[in-house]
C-alpha positions in Angstrom: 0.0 0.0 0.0 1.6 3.6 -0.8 0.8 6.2 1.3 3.7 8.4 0.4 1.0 11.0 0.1 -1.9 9.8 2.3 -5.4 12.2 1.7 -8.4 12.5 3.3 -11.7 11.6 1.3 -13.0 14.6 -0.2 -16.5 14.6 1.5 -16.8 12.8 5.0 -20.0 11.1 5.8 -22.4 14.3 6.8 -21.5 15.8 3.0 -19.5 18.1 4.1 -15.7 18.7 2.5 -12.9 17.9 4.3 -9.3 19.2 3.5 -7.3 17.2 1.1 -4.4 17.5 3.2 -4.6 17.8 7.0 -1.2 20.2 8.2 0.0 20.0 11.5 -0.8 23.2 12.6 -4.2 22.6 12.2 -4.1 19.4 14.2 -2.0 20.9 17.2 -4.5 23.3 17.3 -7.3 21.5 17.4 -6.5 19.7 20.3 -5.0 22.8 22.1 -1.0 21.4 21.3 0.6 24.3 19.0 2.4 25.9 21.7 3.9 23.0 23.0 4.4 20.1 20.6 7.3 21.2 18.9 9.3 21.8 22.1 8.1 18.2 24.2 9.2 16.5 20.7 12.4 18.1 20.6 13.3 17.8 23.8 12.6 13.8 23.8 14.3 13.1 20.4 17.6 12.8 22.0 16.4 10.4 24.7 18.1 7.3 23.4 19.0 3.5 24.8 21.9 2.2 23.4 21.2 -1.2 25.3 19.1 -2.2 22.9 19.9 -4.0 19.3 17.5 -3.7 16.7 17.0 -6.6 14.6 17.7 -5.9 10.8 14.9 -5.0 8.7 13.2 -3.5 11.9 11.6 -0.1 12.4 12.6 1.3 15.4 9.7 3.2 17.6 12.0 5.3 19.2 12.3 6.3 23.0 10.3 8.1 25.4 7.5 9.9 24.3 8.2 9.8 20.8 8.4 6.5 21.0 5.0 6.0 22.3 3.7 8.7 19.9 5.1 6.2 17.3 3.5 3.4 18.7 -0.2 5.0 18.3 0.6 5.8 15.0 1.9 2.6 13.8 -2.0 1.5 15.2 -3.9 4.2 13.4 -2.3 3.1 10.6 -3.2 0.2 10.4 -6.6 0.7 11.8 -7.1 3.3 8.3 -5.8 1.0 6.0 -8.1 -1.7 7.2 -11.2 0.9 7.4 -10.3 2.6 4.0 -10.2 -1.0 2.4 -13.5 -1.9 4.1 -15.5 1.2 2.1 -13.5 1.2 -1.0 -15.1 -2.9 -1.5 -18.1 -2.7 1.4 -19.1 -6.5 2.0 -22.0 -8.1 0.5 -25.0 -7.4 2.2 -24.1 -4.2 3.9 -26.9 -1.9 5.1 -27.1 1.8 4.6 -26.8 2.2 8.1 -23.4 0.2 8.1 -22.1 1.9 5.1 -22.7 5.3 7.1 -21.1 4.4 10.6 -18.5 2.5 9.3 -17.5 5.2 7.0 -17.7 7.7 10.2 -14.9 5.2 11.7 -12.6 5.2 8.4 -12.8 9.4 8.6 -11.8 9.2 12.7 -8.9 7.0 12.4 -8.0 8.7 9.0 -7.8 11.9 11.0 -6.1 10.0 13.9 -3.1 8.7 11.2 -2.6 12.3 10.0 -2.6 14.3 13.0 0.2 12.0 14.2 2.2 11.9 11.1 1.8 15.7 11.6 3.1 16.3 15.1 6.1 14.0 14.6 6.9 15.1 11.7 10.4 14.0 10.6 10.6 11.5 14.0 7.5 9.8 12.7 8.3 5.8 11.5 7.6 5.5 8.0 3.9 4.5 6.4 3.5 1.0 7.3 2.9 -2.3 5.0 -0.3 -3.8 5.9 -1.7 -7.6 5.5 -5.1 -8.0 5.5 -4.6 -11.5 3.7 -6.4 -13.3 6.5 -9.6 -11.0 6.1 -12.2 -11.7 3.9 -13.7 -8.2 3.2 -16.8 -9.9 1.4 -18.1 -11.0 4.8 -19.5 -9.3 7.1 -18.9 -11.7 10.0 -15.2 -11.5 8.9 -14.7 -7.6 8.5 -16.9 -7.1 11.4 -15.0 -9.2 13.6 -11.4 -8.4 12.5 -12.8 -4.5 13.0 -14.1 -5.7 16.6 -10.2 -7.3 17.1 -8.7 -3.6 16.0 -10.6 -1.7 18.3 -10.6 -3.8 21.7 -7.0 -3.9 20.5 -7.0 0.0 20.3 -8.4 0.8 23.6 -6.4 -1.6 25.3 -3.5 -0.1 23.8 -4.2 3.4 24.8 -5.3 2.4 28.5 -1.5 0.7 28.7 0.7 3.7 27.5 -1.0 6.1 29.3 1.0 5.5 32.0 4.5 5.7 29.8 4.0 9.2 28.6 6.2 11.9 30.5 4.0 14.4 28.6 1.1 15.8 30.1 -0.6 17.1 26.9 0.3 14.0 25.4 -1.7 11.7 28.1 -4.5 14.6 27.2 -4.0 13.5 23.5 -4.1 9.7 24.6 -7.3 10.6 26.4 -9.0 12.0 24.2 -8.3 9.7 21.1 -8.9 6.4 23.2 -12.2 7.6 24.1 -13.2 7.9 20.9 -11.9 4.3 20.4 -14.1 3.0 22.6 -16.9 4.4 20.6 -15.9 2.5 18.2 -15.6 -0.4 20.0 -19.0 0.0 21.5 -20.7 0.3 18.1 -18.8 -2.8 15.7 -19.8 -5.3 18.9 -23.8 -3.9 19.0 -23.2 -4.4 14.9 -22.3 -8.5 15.6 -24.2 -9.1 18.8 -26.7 -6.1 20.6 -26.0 -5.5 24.4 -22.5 -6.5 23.9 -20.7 -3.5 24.2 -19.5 -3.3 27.7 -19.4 -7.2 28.4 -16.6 -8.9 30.7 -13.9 -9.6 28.2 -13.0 -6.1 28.0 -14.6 -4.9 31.1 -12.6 -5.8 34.7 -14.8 -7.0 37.7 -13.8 -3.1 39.1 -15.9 -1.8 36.0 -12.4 -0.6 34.4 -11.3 -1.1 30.8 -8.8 -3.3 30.0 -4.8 -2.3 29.2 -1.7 -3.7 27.3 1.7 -3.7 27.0 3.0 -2.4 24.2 4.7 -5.8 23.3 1.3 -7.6 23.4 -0.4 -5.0 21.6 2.4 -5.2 18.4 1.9 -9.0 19.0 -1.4 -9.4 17.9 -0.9 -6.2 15.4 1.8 -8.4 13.7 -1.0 -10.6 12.2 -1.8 -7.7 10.2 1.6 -6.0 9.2 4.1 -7.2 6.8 6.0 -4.3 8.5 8.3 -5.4 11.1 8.0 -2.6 14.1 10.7 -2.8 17.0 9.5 -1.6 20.5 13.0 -2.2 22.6 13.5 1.3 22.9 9.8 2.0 24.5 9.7 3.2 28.7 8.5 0.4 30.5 6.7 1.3 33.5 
């Protein structure tokens, strides 16, 4: 897939234009981080562990809050590539109601995949190579259920680096994006089974969402990349 220049659809779901090329101005502003992205990024691009030996072919996260920040974007990513393939051959069957929520979620994690390629900027990891070989996008029960997979995965994902971000208007970024994850989440598992948004295998006996590691998370990602990512260089808690 070549994303070397990735665009927005022209129209989003409500008909109304959206810009053919989101900048990262715009982004940092709309979540209240112009003033300070430039300087947090800066001043964690030099935080490096030499400890650690990247195995050839790799791409390399990075450390600290960068690498984190790289980490959500390898997920958006993929999460747009699987959304944008969904709508560009919708399975058979598909409702008008489908086609309109599950093309909200392709413009959300669209948006999500630019406004981190914007903030990083030249520290962002390079677009990814995605493998959907194991998903049959003529079935519902199959895209439904590998969408269900991404966005558990997303939340849970979110919920686990919270806690590695130095940052505090990046854990307000990581708020505010995961949330509207779980949206997400909510709505494909109504789509495949009604009442079964909130049930126990994401939801904790304390009424908490679930978190992962990063090293899980890229586990199960892996399915779906032919992109190798390393995470060695990530803060552990």
């Amino acid at each position: 897939m070549d994303n070397k220049n990735t665009y927005l659809p022209s129209r989003g779901n409500n008909d109304l234009p959206l810009p053919a090329m989101l900048g990262r101005r715009k982004f940092l502003s709309y979540l209240g981080l112009a003033a300070t992205s430039a300087t947090v990024i800066a001043a964690c691009s030099n935080d490096k562990n030499d400890n650690n030996t990247m195995p050839p072919g790799s791409i390399d996260l990075g450390t600290g809050d960068i690498g984190i920040l790289n980490y959500a974007y390898a997920l958006e990513q993929l999460e747009a590539a699987f959304y944008t393939q969904v709508m560009a051959s919708p399975f058979s069957g598909i409702t008008a109601n489908e086609q309109s929520l599950l093309t909200d979620i392709r413009d959300h994690e669209i948006a999500h995949r630019e406004f981190f390629k914007a903030a990083l900027g030249t520290m962002a990891i390079k677009n990814l190579e995605v493998n959907f070989s194991s998903v049959n996008f003529g079935s519902r029960d199959s895209v439904l259920a590998t969408a269900k997979a991404f966005e558990d995965l997303g939340v849970s994902a979110y919920n686990g680096a919270g806690q590695l971000l130095k940052d505090s208007n990046y854990l307000l970024l990581a708020g505010k994006i995961v949330s509207v994850e779980a949206r997400h989440a909510a709505l494909i598992r109504d789509l495949i089974s009604n009442g079964s948004f909130a049930d126990s295998t994401v939801i904790n006996a304390n009424g908490l969402d679930l978190a992962s590691k990063p090293a899980d998370v890229l586990m199960t990602a892996s399915t779906f990349l032919k992109s190798k990512l390393y995470a060695g260089n990530l803060p552990t808690p």
